[in-house]
C-alpha positions in Angstrom: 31.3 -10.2 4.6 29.1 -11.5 1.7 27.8 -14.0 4.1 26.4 -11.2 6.3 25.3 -9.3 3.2 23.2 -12.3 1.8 22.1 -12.5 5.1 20.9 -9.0 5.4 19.6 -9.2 1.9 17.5 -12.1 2.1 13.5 -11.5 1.9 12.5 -12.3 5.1 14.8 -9.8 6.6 13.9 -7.3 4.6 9.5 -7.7 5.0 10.2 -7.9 8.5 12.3 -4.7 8.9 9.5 -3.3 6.7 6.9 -4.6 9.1 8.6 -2.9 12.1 9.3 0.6 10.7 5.5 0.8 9.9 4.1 -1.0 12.9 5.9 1.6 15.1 4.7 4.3 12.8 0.8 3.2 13.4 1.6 3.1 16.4 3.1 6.5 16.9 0.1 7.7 15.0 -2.9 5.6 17.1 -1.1 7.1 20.2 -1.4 10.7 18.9 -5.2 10.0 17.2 -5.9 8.9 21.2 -3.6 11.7 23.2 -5.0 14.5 20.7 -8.8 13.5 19.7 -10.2 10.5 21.3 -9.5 11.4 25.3 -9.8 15.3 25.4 -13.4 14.2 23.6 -13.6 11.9 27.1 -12.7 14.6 29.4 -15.2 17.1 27.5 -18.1 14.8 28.1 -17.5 13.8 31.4 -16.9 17.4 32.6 -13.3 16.9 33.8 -11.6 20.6 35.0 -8.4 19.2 33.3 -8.2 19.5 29.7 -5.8 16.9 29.2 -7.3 13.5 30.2 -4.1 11.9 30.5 -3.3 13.9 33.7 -6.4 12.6 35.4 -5.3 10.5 38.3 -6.0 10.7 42.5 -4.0 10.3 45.9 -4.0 7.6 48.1 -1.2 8.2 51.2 0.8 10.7 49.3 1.0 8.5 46.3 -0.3 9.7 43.1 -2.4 7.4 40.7 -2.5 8.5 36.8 -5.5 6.6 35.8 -5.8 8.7 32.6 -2.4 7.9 30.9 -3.3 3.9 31.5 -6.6 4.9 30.1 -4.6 6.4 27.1 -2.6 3.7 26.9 -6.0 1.1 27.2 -7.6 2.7 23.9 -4.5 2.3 22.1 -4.0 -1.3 22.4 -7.5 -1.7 21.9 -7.3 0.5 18.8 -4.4 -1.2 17.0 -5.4 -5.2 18.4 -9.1 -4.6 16.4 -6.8 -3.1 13.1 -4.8 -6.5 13.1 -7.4 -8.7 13.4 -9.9 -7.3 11.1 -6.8 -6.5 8.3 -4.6 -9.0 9.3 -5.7 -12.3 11.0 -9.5 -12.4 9.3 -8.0 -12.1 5.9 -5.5 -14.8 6.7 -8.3 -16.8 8.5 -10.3 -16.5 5.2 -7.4 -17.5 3.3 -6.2 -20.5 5.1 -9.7 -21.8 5.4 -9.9 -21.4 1.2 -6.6 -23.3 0.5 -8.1 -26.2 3.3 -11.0 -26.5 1.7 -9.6 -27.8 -1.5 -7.2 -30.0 0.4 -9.7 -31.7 2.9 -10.6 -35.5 1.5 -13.9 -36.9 2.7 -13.6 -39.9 4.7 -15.8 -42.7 6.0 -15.1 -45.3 8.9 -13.8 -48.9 8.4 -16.1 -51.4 9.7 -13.7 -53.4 10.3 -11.2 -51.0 12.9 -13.5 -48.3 12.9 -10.5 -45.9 11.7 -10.9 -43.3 9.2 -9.9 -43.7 5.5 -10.6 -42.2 2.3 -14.4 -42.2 0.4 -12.8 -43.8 -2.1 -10.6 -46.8 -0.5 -10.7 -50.2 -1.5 -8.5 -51.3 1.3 -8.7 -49.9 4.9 -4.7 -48.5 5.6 -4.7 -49.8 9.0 -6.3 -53.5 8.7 -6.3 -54.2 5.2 -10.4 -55.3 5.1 -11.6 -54.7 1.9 -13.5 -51.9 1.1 -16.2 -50.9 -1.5 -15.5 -47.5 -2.8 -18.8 -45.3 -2.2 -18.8 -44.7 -6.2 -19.3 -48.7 -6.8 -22.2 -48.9 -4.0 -25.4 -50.4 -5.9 -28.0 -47.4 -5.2 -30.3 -48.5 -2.5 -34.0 -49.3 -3.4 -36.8 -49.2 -0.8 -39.2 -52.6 -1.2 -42.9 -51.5 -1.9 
């Protein structure tokens, strides 16, 4: 029983349960923001007889088509895919690309192998040809 208690306890559990409850509660309330604002605003402009845009649909052969409710259904995903990525995966994006920055280390060819290796090699990791470090290059003087 602890087992299952440390289990349940654990921090990743917990954020993640946490994560669900409110991700189903935006959801709940994008749904309503486009079954109670965003599509009865539609069906006003367009000039539909129904007030309830989710009701729209036509007949083809008896069978009835409810265009509206998958156009409800359309703006919602849309809603809640452009919240996540302009709260979530930008930020993240940003973040990652900050913490890779500091981590990338410049490298040059060999001339030797023609792999990459570090700015600041004195021996190629692939061939073992020496290498002058960019820092001990003599600077390079144009003849008059």
């Amino acid at each position: 029983m602890s087992g299952f208690k440390k289990f349940l306890l654990r921090g990743n559990i917990v954020e993640l349960a946490v994560a669900v409850i409110v991700g189903a509660t935006f959801s709940g309330l994008v749904q309503a923001l486009v079954a109670d604002l965003i599509t009865p605003l539609i069906g006003a402009v367009t000039g539909g007889r129904k007030p309830d845009f989710a009701q729209y649909s036509f007949t083809v052969n008896g069978s009835q088509f409810r265009y509206g409710d998958f156009l409800n259904h359309l703006i919602t995903f849309l809603i809640i895919a452009a919240v996540v990525y302009w709260l979530v995966v930008l930020p993240m994006t940003r973040l990652v690309s900050l913490f890779d920055r500091d981590q990338e280390v410049p490298t040059r060819q060999c001339p030797e192998c023609l792999s990459d290796v570090p700015t600041e090699a004195r021996r190629c990791a692939h061939c073992t040809s020496p290498l002058v470090p960019d820092s001990e290059k003599p600077a390079v003087t144009e003849p008059r």
